[in-house]
N, C-alpha and C positions, 0 to 999 in steps of 0.2 A: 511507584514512588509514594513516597508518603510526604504531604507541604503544607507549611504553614504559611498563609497569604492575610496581608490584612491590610486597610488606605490606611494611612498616615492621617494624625491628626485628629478633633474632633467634628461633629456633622459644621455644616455648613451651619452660620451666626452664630456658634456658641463657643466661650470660651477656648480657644488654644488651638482656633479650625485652621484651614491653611488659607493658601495664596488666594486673594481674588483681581481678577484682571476683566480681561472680554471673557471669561469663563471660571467658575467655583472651583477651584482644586478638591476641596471637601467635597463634593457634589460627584465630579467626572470622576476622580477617584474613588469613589466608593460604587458607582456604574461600570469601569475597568475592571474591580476588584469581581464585583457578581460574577461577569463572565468568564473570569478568567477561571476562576472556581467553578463554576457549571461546565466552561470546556475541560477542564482536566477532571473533574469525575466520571463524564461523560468517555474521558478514554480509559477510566476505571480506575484511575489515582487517587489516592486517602488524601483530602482534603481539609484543613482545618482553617474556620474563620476567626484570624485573631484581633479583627477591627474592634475598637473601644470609641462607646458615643456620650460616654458618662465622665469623662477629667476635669476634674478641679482646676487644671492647668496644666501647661504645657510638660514639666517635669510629671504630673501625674499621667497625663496621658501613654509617656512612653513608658514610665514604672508599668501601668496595667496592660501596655502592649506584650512588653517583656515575659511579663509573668504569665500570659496567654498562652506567648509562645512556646518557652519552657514548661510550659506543662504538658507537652507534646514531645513523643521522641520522635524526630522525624529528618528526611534528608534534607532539607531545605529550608530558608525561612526568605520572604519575598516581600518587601513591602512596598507600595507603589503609592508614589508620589507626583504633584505636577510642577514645576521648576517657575521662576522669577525673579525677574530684576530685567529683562530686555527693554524695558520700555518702548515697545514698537508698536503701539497700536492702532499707528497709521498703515502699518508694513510696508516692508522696502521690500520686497521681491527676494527674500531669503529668509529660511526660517533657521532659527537660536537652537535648534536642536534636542538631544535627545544624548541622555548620561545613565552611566550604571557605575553604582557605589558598591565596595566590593571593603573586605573586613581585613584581608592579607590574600598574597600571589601564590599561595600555595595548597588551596582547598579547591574543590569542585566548581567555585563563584565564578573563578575566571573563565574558563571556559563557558559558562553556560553563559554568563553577563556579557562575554563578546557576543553570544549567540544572538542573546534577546537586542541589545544594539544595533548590531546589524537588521533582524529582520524589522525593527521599528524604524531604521533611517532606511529601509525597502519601499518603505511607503513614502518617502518622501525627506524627510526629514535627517538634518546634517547631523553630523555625528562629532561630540562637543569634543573638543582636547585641547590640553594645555601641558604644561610640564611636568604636572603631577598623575596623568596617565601612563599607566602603562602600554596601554595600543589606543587607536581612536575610540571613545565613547564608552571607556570601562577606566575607572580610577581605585586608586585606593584610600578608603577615609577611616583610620581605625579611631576616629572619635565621636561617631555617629553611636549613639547610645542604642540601638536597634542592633547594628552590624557588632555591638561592642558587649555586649549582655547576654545576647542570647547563644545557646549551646551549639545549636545546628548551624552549619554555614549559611551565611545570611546574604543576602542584595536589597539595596535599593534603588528603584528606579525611581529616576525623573523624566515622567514619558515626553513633555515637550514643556512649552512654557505659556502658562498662560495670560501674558502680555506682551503676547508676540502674535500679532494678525495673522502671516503666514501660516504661523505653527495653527494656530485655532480654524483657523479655515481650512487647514489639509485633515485635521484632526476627525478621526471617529470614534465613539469607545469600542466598537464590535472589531472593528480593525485594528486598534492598539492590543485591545484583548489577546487576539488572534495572532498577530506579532509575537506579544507577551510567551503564550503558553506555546505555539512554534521553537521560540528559542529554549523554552525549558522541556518540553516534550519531544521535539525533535519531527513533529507532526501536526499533523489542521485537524479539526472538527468540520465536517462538511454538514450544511443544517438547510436545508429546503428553506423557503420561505413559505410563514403563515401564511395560509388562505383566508377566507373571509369567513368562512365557515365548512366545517369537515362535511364528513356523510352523515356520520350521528354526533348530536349534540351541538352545540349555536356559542359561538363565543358570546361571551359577555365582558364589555367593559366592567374593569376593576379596582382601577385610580393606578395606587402604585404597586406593581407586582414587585412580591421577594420568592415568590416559587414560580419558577417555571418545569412542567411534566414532560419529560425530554425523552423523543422517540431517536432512533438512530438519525433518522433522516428529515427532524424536523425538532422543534422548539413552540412547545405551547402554552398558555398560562391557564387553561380549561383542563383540568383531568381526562374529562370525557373527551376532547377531540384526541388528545395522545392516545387513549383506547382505540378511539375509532381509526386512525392509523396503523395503530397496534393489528387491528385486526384484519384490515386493508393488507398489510405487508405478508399476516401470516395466509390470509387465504390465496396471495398471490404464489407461496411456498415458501419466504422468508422468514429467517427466525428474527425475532424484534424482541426488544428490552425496552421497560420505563426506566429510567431513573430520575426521581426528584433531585433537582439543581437547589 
């Protein structure tokens, strides 16, 4: 498949960013968004990042999201977002849930936006409806200027909410991630956990990683330990692949 994926909004304290509660929507979303991008190339999907950290304002941020996207032919376009207004920050023992906005009931959105719904209220979380759903936790909003603008069929998620205790304390990005690209791929990424250090070569602390060198069976932010991997798998008799995320 070929997707356009991008967070919502601009970074975190500037102009037109999103929701802040017990947690940055600007922030966790644009941490969901890496991964979800790094797991679907990793299963060989054409990727494209159409996140915007420059808007003059909230109208201009969606204009330069738009135009991102559209400049892409592609089958999809994914924007992820994180949801408020629950005021629970005490929490009650139930979390506010988990929405997919959809452009019209009759493109590809439906189906996948129930997919990725579900597999994010798998983790825990309720799955939001009201009158204006079509099935639980997939609606339709044709005046969201994302869903509304752009060529390819589009979704937005609202992975959970964060001013909802519940929701933030069930919440992971690798897990929402994982959700995520489950319901549009149809399939997991399975990724070893870092070691402390490979055979050859020594991690080093980096502050904030945007590449990570991605073996089949693992996830690295050092070049050299993904080699050393690389070369680990092949001398065991497996074929291994890099790909930078």
């Amino acid at each position: 498949m070929r997707i356009n994926v991008h967070a919502g909004h601009n970074p975190a304290g500037k102009v037109a960013c999103g929701a802040v509660g017990l947690i940055n929507e600007s922030t966790e979303n644009r941490r969901v968004k890496d991964e979800v991008i790094g797991q679907l190339r990793q299963m060989g999907h054409t990727v494209y990042d159409c996140t915007v950290d420059n808007g003059t304002g909230q109208q201009d941020v969606l204009r330069k999201i738009v135009a991102k996207c559209n400049a892409h032919t592609v089958d999809l376009d994914v924007s992820i977002h994180f949801n408020s207004g629950a005021k629970d920050e005490k929490g009650n023992g139930s979390t506010t849930g988990v929405e997919v906005f959809i452009y019209r009931t009759s493109d590809i959105t439906r189906a996948i936006g129930k997919r990725v719904a579900d597999a994010i209220a798998a983790l825990g979380y309720r799955l939001r409806s009201d009158k204006t759903s079509l099935e639980p936790g997939v609606k339709v909003n044709p005046k969201l200027a994302v869903l509304k603008n752009t060529k390819a069929p589009a979704m937005l998620i609202e992975c959970c909410f964060v001013d909802d205790r519940d929701d933030v304390q069930l919440y992971d990005y690798r897990s929402m991630a994982s959700a995520i690209v489950f319901g549009i791929a149809g399939q997991r990424v399975q990724n070893a956990p870092e070691t402390e250090r490979a055979e050859e070569g020594e991690e080093t602390p980096t502050g904030d990683r945007k590449a990570l060198y991605r073996v089949q069976v693992g996830a690295y932010g050092v070049k050299a330990n993904a080699e050393a991997m690389k070369k680990r798998l092949q001398k065991a008799g497996f074929d291994a692949l890099i790909v930078q995320a």
